[in-house]
C-alpha positions as CSV (number, residue, x, y, z in Angstrom):
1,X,35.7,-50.0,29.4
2,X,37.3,-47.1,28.5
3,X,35.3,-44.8,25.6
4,X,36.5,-44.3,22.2
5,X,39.2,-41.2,21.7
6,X,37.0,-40.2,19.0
7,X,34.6,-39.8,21.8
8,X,36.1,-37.9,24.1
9,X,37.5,-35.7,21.6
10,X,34.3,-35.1,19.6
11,X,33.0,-33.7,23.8
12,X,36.4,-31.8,23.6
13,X,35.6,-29.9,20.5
14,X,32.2,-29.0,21.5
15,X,33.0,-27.6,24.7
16,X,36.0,-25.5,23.2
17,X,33.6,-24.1,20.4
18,X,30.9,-23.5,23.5
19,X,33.0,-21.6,25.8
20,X,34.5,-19.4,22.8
21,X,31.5,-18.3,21.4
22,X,30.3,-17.3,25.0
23,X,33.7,-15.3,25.1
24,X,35.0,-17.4,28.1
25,X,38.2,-18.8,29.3
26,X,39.6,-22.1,30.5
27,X,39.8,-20.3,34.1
28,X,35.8,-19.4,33.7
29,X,35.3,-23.2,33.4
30,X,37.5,-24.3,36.2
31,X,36.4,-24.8,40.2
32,X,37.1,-26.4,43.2
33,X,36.9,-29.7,41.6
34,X,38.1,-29.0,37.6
35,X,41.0,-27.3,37.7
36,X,42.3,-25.7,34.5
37,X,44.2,-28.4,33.4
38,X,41.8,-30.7,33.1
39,X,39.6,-28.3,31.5
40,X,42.0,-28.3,28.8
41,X,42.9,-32.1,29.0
42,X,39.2,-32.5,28.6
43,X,38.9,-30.1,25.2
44,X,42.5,-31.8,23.7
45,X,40.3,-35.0,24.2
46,X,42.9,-36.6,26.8
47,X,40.5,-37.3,29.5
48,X,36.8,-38.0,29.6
49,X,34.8,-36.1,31.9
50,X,32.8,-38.2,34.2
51,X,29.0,-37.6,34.9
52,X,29.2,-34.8,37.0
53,X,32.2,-33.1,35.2
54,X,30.4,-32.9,32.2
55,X,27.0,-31.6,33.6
56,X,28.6,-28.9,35.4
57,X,30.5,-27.5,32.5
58,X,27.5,-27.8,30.3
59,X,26.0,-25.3,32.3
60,X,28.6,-22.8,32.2
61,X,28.7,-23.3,28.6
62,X,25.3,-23.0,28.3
63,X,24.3,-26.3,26.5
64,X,23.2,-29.3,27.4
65,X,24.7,-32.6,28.6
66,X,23.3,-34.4,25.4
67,X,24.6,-32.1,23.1
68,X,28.3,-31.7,24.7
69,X,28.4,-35.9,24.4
70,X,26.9,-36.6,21.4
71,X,25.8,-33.0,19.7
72,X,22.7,-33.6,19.2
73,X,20.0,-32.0,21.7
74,X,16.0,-32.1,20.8
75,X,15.1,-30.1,23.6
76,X,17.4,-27.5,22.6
77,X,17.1,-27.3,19.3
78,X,13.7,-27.1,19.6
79,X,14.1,-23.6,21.8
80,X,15.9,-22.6,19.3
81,X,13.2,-22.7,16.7
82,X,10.8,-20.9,18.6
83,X,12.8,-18.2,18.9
84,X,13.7,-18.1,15.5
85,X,10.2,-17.6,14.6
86,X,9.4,-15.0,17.4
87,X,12.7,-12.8,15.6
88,X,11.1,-13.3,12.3
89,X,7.6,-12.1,14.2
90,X,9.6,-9.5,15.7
91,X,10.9,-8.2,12.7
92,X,7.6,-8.9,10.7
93,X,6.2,-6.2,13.2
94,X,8.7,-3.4,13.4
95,X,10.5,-4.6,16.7
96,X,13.7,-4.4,15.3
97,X,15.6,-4.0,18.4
98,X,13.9,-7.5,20.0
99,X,14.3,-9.0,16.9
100,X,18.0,-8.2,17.0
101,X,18.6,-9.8,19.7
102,X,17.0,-13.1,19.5
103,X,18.5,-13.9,16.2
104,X,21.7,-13.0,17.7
105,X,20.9,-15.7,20.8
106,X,20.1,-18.3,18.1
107,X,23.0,-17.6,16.1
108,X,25.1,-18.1,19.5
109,X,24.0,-21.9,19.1
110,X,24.5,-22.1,15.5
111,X,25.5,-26.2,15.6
112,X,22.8,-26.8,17.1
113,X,20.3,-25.9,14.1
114,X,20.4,-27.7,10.9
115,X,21.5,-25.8,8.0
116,X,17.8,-23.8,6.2
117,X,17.2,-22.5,10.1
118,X,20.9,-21.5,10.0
119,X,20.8,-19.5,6.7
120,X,17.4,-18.2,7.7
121,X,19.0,-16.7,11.0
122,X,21.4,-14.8,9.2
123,X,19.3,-13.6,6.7
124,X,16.9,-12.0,9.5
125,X,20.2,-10.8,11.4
126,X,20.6,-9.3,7.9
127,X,17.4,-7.5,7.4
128,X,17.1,-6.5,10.8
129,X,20.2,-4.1,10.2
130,X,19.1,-2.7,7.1
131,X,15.7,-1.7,8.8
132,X,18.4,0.1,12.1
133,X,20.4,1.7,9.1
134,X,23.2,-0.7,10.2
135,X,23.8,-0.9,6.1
136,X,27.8,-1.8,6.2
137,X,27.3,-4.6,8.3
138,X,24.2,-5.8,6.7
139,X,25.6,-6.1,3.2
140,X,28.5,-8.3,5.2
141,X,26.0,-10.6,6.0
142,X,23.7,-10.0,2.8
143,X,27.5,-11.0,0.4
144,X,28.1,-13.4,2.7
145,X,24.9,-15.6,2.0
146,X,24.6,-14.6,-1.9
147,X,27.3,-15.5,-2.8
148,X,27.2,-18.9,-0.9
149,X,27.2,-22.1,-2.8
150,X,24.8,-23.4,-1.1
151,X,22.1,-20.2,-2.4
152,X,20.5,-21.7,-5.7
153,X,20.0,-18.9,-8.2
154,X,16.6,-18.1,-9.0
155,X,15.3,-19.6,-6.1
156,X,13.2,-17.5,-3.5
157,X,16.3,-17.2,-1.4
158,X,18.8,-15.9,-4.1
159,X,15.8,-13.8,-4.8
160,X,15.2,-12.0,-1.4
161,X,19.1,-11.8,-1.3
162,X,19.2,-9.6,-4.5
163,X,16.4,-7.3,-3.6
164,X,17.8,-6.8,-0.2
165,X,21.1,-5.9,-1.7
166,X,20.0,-3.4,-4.4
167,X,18.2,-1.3,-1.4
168,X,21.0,-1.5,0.6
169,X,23.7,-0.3,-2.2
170,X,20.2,2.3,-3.0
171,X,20.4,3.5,0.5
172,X,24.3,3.6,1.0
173,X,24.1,6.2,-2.1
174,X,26.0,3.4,-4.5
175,X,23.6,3.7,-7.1
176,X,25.7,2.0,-9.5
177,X,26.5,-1.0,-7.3
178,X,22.6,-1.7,-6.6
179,X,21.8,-1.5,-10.4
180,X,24.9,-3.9,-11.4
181,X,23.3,-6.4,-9.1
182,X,19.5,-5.5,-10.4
183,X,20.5,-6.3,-13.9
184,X,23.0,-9.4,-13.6
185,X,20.3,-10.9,-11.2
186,X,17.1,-9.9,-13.9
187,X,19.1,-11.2,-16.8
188,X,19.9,-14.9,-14.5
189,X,15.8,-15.1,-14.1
190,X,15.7,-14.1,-17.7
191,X,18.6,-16.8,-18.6
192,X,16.7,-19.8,-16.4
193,X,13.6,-19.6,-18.2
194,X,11.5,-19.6,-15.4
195,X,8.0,-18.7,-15.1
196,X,7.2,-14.7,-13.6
197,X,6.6,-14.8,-9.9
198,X,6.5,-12.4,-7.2
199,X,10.1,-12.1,-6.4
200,X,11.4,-11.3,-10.4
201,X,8.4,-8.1,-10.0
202,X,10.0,-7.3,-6.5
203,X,13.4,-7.5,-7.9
204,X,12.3,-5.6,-10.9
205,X,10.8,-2.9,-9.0
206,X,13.6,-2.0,-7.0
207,X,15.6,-1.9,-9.9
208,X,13.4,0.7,-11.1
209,X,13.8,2.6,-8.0
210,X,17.3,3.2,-8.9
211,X,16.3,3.7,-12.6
212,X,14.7,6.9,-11.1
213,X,17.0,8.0,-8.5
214,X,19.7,8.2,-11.3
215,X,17.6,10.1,-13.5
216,X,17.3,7.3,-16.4
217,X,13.4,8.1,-16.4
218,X,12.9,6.3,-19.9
219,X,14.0,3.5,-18.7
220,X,12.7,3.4,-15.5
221,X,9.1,4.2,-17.0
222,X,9.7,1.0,-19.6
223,X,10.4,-1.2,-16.9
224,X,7.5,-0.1,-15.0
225,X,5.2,-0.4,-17.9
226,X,6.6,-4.1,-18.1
227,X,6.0,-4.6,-14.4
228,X,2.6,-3.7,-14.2
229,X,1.2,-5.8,-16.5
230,X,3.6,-9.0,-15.6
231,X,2.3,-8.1,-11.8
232,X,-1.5,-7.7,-12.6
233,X,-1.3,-11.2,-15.0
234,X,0.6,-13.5,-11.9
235,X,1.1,-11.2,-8.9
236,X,-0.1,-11.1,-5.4
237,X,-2.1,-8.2,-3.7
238,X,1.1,-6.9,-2.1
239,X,3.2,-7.6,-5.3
240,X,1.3,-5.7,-8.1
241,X,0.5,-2.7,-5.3
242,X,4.5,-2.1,-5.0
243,X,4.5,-2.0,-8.8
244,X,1.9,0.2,-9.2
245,X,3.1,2.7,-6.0
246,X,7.0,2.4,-7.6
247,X,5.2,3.2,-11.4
248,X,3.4,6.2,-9.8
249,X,6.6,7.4,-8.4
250,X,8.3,7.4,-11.6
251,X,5.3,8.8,-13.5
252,X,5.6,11.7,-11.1
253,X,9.4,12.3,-11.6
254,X,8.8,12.4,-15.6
255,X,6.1,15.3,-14.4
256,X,3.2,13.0,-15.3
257,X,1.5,13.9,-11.5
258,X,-2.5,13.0,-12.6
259,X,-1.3,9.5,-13.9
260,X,0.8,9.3,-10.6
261,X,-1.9,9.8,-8.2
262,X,-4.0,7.8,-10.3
263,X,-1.4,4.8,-9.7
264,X,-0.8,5.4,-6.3
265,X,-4.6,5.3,-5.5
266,X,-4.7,1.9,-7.1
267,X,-1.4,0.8,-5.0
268,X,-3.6,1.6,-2.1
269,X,-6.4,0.1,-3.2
270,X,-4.4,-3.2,-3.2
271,X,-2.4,-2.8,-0.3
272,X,-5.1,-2.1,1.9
273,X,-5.9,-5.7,1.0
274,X,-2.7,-7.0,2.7
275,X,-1.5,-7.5,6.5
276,X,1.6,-5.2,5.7
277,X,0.9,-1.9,8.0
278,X,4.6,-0.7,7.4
279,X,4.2,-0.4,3.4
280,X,0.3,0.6,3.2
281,X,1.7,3.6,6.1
282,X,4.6,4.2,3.6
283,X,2.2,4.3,0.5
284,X,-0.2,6.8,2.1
285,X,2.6,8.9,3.5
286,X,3.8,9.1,-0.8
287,X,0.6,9.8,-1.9
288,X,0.3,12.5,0.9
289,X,3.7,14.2,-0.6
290,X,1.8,14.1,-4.1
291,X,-1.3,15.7,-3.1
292,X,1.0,18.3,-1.9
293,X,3.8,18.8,-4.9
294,X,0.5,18.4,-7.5
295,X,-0.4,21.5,-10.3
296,X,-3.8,21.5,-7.5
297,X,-2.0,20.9,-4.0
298,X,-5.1,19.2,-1.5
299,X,-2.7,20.6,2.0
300,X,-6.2,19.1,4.2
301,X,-5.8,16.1,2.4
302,X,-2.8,15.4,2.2
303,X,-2.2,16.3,6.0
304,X,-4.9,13.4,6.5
305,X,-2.9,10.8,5.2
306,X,0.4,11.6,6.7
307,X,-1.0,11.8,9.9
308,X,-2.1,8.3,9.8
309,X,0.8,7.5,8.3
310,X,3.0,8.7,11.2
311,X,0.7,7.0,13.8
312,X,0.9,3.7,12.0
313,X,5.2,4.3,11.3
314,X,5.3,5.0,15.2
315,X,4.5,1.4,15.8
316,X,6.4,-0.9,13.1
317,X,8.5,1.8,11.1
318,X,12.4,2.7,11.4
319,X,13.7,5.4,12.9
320,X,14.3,7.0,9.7
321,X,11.2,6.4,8.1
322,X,9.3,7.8,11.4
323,X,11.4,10.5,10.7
324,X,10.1,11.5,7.2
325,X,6.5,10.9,8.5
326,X,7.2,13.9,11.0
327,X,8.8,15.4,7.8
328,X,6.0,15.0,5.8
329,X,3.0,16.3,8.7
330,X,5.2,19.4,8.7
331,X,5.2,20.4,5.6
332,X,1.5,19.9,5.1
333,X,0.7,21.7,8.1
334,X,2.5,24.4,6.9
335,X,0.7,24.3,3.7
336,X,-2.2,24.3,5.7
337,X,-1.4,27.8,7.0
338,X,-0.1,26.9,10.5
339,X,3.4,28.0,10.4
340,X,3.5,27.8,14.1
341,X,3.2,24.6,14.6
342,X,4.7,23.6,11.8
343,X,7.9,25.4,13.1
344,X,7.5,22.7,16.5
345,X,7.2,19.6,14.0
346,X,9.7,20.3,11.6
347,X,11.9,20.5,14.7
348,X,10.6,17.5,16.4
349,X,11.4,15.9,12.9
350,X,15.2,17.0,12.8
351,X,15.5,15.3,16.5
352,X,14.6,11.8,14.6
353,X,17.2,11.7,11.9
354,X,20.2,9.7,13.7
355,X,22.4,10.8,10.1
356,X,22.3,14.8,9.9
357,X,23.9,15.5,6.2
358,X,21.5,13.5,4.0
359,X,19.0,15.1,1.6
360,X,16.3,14.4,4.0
361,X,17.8,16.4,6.9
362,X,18.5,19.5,4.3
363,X,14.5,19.0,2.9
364,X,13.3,19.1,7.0
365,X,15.4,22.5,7.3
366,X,14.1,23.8,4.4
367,X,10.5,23.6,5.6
368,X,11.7,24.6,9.3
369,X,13.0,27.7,7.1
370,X,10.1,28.3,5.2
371,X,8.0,28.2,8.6
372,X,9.7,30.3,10.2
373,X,9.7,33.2,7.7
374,X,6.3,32.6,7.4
375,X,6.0,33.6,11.2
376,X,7.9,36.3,10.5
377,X,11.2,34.9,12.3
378,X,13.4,35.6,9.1
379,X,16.5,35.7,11.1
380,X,16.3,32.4,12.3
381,X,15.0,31.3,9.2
382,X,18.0,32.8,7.3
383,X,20.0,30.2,10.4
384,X,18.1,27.4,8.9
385,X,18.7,27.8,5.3
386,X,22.1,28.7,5.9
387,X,22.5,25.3,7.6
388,X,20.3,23.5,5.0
389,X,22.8,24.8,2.1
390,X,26.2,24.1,4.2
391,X,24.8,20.6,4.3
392,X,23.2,20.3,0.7
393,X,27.0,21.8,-0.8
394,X,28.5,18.4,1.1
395,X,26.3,16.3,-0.7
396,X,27.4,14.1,-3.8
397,X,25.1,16.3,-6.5
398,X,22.1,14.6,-8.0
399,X,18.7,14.8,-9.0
400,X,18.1,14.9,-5.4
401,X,20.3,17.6,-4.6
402,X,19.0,19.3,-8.0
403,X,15.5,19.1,-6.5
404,X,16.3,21.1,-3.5
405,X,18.1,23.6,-5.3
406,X,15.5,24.3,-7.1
407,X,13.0,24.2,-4.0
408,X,15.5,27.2,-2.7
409,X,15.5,29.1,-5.7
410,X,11.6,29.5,-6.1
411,X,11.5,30.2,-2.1
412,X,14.4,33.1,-2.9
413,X,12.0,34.4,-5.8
414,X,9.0,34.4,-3.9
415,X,10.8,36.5,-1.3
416,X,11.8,38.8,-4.2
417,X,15.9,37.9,-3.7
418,X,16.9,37.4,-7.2
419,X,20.4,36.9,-6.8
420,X,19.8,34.0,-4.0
421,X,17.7,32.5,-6.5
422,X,20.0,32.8,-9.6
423,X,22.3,31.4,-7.7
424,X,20.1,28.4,-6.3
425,X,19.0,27.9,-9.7
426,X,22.5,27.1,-11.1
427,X,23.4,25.3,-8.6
428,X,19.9,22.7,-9.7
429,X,21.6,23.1,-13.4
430,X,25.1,22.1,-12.0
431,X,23.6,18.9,-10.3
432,X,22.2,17.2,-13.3
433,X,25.3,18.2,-15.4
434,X,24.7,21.4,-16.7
435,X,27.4,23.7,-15.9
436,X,27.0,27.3,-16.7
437,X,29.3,28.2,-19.6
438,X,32.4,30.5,-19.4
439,X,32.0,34.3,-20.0
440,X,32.9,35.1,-23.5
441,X,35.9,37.2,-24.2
442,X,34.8,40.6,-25.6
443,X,35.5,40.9,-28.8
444,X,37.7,44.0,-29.5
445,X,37.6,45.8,-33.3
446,X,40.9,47.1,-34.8
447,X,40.6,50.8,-35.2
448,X,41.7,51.9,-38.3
449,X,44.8,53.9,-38.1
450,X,44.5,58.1,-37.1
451,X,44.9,60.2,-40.4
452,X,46.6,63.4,-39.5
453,X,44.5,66.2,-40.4
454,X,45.7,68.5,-43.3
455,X,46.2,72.1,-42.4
456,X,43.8,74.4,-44.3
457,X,46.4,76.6,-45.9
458,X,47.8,73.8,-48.0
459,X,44.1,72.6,-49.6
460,X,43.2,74.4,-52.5
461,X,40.4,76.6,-53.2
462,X,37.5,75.4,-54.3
463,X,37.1,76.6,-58.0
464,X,33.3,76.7,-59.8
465,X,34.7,74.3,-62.1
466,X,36.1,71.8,-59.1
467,X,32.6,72.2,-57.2
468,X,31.1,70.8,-60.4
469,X,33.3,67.7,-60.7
470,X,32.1,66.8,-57.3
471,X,28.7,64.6,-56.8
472,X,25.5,66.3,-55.6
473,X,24.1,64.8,-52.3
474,X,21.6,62.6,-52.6
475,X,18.1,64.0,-50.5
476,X,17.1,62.2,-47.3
477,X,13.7,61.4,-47.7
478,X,11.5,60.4,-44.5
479,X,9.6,57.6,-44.4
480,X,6.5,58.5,-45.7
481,X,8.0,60.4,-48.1
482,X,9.1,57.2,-49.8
């Protein structure tokens, strides 16, 4: 009996879509005993294969028999799930590059999962670019899925889908893209009703990031204010320690460093509570910047914590964030008084940034600078913060940029170079909007115009009775006189 056409063409389709997604060719398929045209007979759904046809294309497909016939395969399909849940593992633990890959070998039999195991795919494919600084094609995938009718706003999804795109926008320097999608996705929760969980503090913390990264500090310390108590009434560990580490970082850029460190001590409090190595390394390198930019720097200390924070980074951190570890130990080595080696692990640190002009680059060649005048290498420290200020001048200005600025200006007037500082200094003003103002025009008097003296001869003498009508002088008197 011959099958159904709807049966051979149903094997038809799935081989076409199997061979293209491997990037094959009819001629790949074809042998001794298929030749091309019936390849293509047999994906137009004009012939059906027989038996031994249809096994040995499955293999160069890379499927099975079951699922070319009737595209369904168990056996598959489980395979597939493990290694979904070894990517997620993967990228759980900072193997971004393993994790990669195996969501892109799921995602190579994408009809063969069922449509959450699908969406969860790409959302790992997702994340896994953001942590390898892939941001463009990560907030492809990130668009792709949120705006998705099948993502249910104010669900946990939609949820992780905002949050990852407000710190991609953050770290693509689109400020003003990442807070659009902060508030339209705060005032959706807000519109729904629903009760406070974990994700609307997540979200509402890396809104606040932005909040301080553009400078709005008011109303990034309202929102943090808010946050804290919404995370310490229903949060998680993890939860209400990210509010209270992003709370201490805006405290600190409102100049409020004692209640910062006192936050940020209770972030770690919590977080050491949690399985998260990545954000309790993060947290102590933060705190360890602190203890160093505080009215009473702790250099010993805060070396300490940035060395552990470097050793745990090293293991399930991105490159970038290994980077500013090495960054961090620098400077506080430095501060320590060991310019020499700081000199070695500033330079180690630039090696590790894959972007060069970025305010991070410009802050490790500031302390590479420092270092080196402090071993009394000033010409190649003069190199370094030459190079640090061509980069910082290509940089969109900022509070950032205003912060370095004004890092260069104090080093210039510690080194008793006024005019390198002025100059610094205005630059700081210029970032945040304060231009200097123009040079007023002098302001020029009218003379009054030259009387032409009168020759002696034609005055007249001075009679008794013409020195009379004239006044008598008034006496100076001094001071004390009076």
């Amino acid at each position: 009996m011959k099958p159904p056409l709807s049966v051979s063409s149903g094997i038809g389709r799935r081989l076409r879509e199997q061979r293209r997604r491997r990037g094959l060719n009819q001629q790949d398929l074809a042998s001794e005993d298929i030749s091309v045209s019936y390849v293509s007979l047999i994906e137009t759904g004009k012939r059906m294969p027989s038996p031994a046809v249809l096994e040995a294309l499955a293999d160069r497909v890379g499927c099975s028999v079951e699922y070319l016939r009737t595209g369904r395969d168990d056996n598959r399909g489980k395979e597939l799930r493990l290694k979904l849940a070894f990517a997620d593992i993967a990228l759980r633990n900072g193997a971004y590059g393993e994790a990669l890959q195996s969501y892109a070998e799921v995602l190579e039999s994408a009809p063969l999962l069922d449509a959450p195991a699908l969406r969860r795919a790409k959302l790992g494919q997702a994340l896994t670019m953001e942590r390898l600084g892939r941001t463009e094609p990560a907030l492809h995938l990130l668009h792709a899925l949120y705006e998705s009718p099948d993502t249910t706003p104010g669900s946990a999804e939609w949820a992780q889908l905002a949050i990852a795109l407000c710190r991609c926008y953050r770290a693509a320097g689109d400020l003003g893209m990442s807070i659009e999608i902060g508030e339209k996705a705060t005032r959706t929760l807000d519109d729904l009703g629903l009760e406070m969980t974990d994700d609307h503090v997540q979200l509402g913390t890396a809104l606040m990031g932005c909040y301080q990264l553009r400078g709005n500090l008011p109303r990034a310390h309202m929102l943090a204010a808010r946050l804290v108590e919404t995370a310490d009434s229903t949060g998680s560990r993890a939860t209400r320690g990210s509010a209270y580490w992003n709370a201490g970082l805006v405290a600190h850029s409102r100049g409020r460093t004692s209640e910062a460190l006192a936050l940020i001590e209770r972030a770690l409090v919590l977080m050491a509570q949690t399985d998260n190595v990545r954000h309790q390394a993060m947290l102590k390198g933060s705190y360890g910047i602190l203890l160093l930019e505080s009215h009473a720097p702790e250099p010993a200390r805060a070396l300490r914590l940035l060395k552990e924070a470097r050793r745990d980074l090293a293991e399930v951190g991105t490159a970038l964030e290994c980077a500013l570890a090495e960054t961090g130990v620098a400077w506080a080595t430095l501060r320590c008084g060991r310019a020499e080696e700081a000199v070695t692990l500033a330079e180690r640190a630039l090696g590790l940034f894959s972007v060069q002009d970025t305010v991070e680059v410009v802050e490790a060649r500031f302390i590479l600078g420092e270092a080196l005048f402090a071993t009394g290498e000033s010409g190649r420290g003069e190199s370094a913060f030459q190079e640090a200020v061509r980069q910082l001048g290509r940089l969109a200005p900022g509070r950032k940029t205003s912060k370095l600025w004004r890092r260069l200006g104090d080093f210039w007037q510690h080194q008793g170079r006024s005019a390198e500082a002025l100059g610094a200094y205005q630059q700081a003003l210029a970032g945040v909007g304060l231009h200097p103002l123009p040079a007023p025009e002098p302001v020029l008097t009218e003379h009054p115009p030259a009387i032409e003296p009168v020759p002696t001869e034609q005055l007249p003498a001075a009679g008794p009775a013409q020195a009379e009508r004239l006044p008598a002088a008034e006496p100076v008197l001094t001071e004390r006189q009076r």
